[in-house]
SEROGU-139190 format. One record per residue: residue number from 1; x, y, z of N, C-alpha, C in turn. Coordinates in steps of 0.1 Angstrom, whole numbers, m for minus. Atoms other than C-alpha are relative to their C-alpha. Last residue first. Layout:
(NUM,(X,Y,Z),(X,Y,Z),(X,Y,Z));
...
//
This chain:
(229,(m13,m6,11),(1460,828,1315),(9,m13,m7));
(228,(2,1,13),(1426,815,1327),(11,1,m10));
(227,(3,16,6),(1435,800,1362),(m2,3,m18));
(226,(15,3,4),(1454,837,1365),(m5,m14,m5));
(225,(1,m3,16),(1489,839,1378),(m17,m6,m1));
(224,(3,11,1),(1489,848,1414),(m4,1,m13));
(223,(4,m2,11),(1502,880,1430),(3,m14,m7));
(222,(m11,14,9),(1504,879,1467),(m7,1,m15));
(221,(5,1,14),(1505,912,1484),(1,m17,m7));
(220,(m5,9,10),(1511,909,1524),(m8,3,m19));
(219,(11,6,9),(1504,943,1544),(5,m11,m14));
(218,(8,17,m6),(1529,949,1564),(m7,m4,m7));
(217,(10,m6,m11),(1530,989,1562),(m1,m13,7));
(216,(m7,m8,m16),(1566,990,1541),(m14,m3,13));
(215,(m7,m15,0),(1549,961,1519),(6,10,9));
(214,(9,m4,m15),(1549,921,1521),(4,16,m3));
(213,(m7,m9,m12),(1555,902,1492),(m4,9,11));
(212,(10,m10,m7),(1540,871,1472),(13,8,8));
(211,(m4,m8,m4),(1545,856,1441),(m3,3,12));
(210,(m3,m15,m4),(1528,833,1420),(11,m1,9));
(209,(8,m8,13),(1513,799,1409),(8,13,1));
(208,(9,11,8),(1517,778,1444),(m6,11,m9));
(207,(9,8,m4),(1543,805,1463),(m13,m5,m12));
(206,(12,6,9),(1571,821,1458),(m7,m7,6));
(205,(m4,10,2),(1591,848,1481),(m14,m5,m9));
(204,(5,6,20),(1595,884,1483),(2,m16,6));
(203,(m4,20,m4),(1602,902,1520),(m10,1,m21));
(202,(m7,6,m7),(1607,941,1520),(2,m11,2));
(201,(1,16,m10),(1586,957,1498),(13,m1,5));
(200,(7,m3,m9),(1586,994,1482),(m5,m11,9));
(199,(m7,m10,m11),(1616,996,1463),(m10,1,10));
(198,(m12,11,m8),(1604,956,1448),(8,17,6));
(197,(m1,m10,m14),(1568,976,1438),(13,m7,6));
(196,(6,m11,1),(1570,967,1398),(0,5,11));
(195,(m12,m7,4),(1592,935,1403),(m5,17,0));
(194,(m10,m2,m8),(1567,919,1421),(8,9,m3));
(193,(11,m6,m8),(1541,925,1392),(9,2,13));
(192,(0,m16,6),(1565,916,1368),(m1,8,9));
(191,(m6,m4,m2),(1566,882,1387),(5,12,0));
(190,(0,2,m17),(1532,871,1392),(12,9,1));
(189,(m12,m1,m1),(1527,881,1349),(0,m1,17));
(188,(m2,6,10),(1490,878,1338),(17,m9,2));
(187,(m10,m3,5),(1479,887,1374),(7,m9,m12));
(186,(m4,11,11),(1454,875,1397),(1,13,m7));
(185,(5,m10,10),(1455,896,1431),(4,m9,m12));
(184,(m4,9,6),(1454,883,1472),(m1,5,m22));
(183,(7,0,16),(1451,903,1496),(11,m7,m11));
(182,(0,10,6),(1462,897,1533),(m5,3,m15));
(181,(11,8,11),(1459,929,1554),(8,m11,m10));
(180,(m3,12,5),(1483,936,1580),(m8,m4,m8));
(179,(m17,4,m3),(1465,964,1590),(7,m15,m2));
(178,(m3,11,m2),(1428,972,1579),(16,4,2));
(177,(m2,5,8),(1415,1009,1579),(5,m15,5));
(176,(m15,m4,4),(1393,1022,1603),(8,m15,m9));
(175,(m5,10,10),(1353,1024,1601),(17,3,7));
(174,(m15,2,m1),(1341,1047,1625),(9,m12,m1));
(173,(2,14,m10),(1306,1041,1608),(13,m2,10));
(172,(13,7,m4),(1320,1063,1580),(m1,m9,14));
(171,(7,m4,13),(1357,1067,1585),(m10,0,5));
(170,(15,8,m1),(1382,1070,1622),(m7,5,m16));
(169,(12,m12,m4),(1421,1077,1617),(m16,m8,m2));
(168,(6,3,m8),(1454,1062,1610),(m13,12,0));
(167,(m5,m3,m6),(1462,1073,1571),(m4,0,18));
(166,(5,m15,m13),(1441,1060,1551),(13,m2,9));
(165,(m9,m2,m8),(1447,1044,1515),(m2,9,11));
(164,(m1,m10,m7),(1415,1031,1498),(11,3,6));
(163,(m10,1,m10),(1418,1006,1469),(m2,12,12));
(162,(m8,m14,m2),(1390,1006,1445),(7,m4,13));
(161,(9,m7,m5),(1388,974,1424),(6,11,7));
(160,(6,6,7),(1408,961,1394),(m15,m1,13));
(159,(m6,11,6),(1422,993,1397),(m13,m15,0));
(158,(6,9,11),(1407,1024,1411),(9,m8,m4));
(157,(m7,4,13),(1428,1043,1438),(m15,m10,m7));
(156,(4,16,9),(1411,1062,1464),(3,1,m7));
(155,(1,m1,12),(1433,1086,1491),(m10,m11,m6));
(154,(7,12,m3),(1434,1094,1529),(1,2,m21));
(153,(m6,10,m9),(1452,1120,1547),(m8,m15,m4));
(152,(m14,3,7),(1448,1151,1524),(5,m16,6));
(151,(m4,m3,m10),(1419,1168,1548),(19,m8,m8));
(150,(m4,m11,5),(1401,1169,1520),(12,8,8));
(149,(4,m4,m13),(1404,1133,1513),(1,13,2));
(148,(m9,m2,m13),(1411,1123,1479),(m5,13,8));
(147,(8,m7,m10),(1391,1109,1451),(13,1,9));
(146,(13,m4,7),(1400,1089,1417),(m5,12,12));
(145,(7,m7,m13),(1437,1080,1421),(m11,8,m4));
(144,(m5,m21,5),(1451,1057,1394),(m11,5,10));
(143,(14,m5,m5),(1456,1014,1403),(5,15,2));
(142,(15,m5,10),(1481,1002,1375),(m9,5,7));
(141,(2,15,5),(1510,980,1402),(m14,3,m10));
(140,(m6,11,7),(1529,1010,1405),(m4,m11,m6));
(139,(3,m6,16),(1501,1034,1409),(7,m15,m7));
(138,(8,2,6),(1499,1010,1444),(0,4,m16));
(137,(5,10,4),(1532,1015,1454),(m8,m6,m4));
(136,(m7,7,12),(1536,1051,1445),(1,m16,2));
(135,(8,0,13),(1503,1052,1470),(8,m2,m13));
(134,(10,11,0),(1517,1038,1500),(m2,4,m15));
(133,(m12,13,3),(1550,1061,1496),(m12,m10,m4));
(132,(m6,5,8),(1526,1089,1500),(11,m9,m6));
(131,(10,3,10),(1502,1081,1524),(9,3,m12));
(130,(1,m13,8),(1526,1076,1546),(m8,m1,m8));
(129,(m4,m9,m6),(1517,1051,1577),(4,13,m8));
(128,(m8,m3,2),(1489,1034,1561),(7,10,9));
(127,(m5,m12,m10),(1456,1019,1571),(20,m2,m6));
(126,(m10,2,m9),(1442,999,1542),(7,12,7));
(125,(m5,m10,m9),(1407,1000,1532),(15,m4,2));
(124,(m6,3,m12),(1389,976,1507),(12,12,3));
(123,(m11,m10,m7),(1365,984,1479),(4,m8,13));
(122,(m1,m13,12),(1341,967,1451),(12,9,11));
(121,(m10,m10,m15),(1342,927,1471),(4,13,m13));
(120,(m15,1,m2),(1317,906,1449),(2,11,11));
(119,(m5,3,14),(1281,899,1438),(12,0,4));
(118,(m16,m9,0),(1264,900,1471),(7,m6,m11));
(117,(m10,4,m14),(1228,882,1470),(12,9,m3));
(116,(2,0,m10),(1193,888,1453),(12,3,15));
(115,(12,13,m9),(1199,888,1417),(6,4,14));
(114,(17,m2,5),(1209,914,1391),(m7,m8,11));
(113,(8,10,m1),(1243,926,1397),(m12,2,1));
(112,(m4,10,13),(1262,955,1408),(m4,m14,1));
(111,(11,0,9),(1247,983,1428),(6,m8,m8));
(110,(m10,1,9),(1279,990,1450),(m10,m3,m10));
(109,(3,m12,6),(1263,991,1485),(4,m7,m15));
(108,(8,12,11),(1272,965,1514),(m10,13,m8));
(107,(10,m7,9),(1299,978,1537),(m8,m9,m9));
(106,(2,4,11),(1315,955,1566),(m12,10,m12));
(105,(9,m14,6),(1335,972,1590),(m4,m7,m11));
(104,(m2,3,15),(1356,938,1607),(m9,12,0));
(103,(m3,m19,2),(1353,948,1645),(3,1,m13));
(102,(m14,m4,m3),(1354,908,1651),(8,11,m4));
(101,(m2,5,m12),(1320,895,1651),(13,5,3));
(100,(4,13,m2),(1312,916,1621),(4,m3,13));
(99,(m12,8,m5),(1305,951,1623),(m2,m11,1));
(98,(4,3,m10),(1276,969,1598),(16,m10,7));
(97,(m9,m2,m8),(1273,999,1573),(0,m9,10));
(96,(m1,0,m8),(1251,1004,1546),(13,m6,10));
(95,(m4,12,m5),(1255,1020,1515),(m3,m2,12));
(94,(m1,4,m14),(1234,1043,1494),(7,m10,1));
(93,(m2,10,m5),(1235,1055,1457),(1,m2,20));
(92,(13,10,m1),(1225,1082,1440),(2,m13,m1));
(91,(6,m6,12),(1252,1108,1448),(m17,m9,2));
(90,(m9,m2,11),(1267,1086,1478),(m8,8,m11));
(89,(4,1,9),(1242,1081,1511),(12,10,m16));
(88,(m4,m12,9),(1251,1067,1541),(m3,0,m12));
(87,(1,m1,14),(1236,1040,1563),(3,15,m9));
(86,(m4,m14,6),(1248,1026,1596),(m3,4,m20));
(85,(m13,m3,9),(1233,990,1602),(1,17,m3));
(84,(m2,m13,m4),(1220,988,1638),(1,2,m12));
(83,(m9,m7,m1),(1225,951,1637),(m2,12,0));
(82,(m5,5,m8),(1190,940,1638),(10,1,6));
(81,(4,m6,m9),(1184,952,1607),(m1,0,18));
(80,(m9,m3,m8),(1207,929,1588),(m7,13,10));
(79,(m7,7,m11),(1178,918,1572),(8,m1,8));
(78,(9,5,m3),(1158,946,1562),(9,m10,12));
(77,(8,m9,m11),(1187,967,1549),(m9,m6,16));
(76,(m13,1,m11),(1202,938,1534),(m5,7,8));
(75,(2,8,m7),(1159,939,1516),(17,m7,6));
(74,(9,m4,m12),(1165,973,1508),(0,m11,3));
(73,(m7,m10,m8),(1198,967,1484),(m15,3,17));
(72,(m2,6,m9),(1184,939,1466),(2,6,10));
(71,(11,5,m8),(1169,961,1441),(0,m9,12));
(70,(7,m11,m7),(1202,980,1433),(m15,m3,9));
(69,(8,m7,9),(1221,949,1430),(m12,13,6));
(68,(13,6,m3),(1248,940,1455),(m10,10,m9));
(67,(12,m2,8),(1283,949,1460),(m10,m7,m3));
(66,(12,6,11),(1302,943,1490),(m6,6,m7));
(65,(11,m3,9),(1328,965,1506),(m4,m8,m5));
(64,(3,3,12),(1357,964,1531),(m14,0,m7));
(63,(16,m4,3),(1366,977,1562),(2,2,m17));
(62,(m1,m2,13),(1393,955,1583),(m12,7,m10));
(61,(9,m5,1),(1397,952,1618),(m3,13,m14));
(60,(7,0,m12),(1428,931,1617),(m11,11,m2));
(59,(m1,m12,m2),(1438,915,1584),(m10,6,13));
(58,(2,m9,8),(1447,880,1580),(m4,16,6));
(57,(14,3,m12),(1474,868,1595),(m5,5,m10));
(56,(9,m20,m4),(1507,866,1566),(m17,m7,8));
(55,(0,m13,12),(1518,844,1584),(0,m2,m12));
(54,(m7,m2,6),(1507,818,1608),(2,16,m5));
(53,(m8,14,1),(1485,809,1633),(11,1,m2));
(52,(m13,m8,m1),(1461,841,1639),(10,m14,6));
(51,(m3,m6,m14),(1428,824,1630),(17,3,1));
(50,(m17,8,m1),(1421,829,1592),(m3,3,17));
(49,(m1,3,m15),(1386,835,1574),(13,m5,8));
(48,(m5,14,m10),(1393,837,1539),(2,5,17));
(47,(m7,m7,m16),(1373,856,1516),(3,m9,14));
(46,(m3,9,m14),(1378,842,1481),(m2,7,10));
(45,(m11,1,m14),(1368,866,1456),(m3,m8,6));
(44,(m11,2,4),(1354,862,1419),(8,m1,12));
(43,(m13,m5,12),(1325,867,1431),(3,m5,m2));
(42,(13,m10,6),(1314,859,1469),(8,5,m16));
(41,(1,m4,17),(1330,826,1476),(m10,10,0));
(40,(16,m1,6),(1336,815,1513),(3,8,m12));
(39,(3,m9,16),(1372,802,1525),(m18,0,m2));
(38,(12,0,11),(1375,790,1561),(m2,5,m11));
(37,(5,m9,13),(1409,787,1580),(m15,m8,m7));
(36,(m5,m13,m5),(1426,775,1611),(m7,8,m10));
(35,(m5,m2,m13),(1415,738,1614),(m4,16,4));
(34,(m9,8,m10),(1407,735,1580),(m3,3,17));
(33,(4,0,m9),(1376,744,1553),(17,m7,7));
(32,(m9,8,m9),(1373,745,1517),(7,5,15));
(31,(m10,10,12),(1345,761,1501),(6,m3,9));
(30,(m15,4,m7),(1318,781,1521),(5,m12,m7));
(29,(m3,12,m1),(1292,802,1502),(10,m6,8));
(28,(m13,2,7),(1282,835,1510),(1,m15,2));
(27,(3,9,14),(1244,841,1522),(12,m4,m6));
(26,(1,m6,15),(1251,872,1542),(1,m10,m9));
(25,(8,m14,0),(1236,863,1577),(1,4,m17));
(24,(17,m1,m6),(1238,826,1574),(m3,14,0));
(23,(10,5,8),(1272,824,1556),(m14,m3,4));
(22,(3,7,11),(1290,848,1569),(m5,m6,m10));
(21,(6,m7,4),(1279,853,1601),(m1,5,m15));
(20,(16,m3,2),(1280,814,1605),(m2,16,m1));
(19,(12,8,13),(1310,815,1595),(m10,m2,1));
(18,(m1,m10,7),(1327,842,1621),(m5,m6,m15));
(17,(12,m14,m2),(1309,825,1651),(5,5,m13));
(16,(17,m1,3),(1323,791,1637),(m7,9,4));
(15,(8,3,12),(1356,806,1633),(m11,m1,m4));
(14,(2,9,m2),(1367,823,1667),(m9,m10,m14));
(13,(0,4,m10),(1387,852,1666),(0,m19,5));
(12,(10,6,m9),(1388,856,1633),(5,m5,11));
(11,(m3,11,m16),(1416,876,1612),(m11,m1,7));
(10,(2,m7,m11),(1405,885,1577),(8,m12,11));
(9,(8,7,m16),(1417,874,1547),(m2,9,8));
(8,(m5,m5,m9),(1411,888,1509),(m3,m6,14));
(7,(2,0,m13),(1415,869,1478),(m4,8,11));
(6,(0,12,m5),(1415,870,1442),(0,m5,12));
(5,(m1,6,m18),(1409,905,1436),(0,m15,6));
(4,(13,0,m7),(1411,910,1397),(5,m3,16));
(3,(10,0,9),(1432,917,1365),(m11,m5,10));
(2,(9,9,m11),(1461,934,1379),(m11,m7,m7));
(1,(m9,11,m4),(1486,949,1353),(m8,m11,8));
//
């Protein structure tokens, strides 16, 4: 149903500390620019810098994922050295692990791509109060459950990337999940897509191309018809 990650915000403190770590530490581009908000381009994703103005905020200490080609992978290492970065190791794969200016958990792993810099966003967290209600709203919208926690309190979904559901609690790096998160999702159908989790939201309204609703946890969804479709 989804056909990719079109957005995700964070909440910033103070912008130009959280764009310059952005784009001077991890190379991400910066697009259009206000008062209250910065967009930078990694991908296909927007990640939008937000100060707590309006609603939907974006998401408070949020642990998300970059991917990045396998050979690039030692020289993040390198540079973000400095930071401390936390590094774990997956089958045969490693990630590392580092906070932005604003307790953001930012991973950088994912082996995808050929060149030097961060190809996209491969996973984001959201802290949940049940884990199962959270997750028949996710199947709902096509993301299927690949790994779960052994402790039962945390799940990953696959879809057009991997979804994490946690239940309060510390991860990796004592990562924790995002709250009120902001994501944003291109979609053949904006409406369908609504209609698919509408027992599991609480507010619906339109917006420029799409959809957007908010779920039992808070977390805004906005589902946005694709520039290609």
């Amino acid at each position: 149903m989804l056909s990719g990650l079109g957005h995700l915000g964070l909440e910033v403190k103070y912008l130009d500390r959280a764009r310059s770590f952005y784009r001077d530490r991890l190379n991400l581009t910066v697009g259009h620019e206000t008062d209250t908000a910065v967009e930078l381009s990694v991908g296909e994703t927007t990640l939008v810098l937000r100060r707590p103005r309006t609603v939907p905020r974006g998401g408070l200490h949020t642990h998300f994922a970059f991917s990045t080609g396998e050979e690039a992978y030692g020289s993040w290492l390198d540079r973000l050295s400095d930071l401390d970065p936390e590094e774990h190791t997956f089958g045969s794969h490693s990630s590392l692990y580092v906070d932005d200016p604003d307790g953001h958990c930012v991973e950088i792993g994912g082996f995808e791509g050929d060149g030097p810099g961060l190809s996209g966003v491969f996973e984001v967290v959201l802290e949940v109060e049940d884990l199962r209600t959270a997750e028949r709203t996710y199947r709902a919208l096509g993301f299927e459950p690949v790994d779960r926690g052994e402790t039962r309190r945390r799940v990953r979904l696959r879809g057009p990337m991997d979804l994490e559901l946690w239940e309060p609690q510390l991860g990796l790096a004592d990562a924790r999940g995002g709250v009120h998160l902001d994501l944003g999702f291109e979609v053949e159908k904006p409406a369908a897509a609504a209609d698919a989790v509408a027992n599991w939201t609480d507010r619906r309204e339109r917006i420029d191309r799409g959809v957007r609703v908010r779920d039992d946890d808070g977390h805004y969804l906005s589902f946005v018809e694709a520039t290609d479709q």
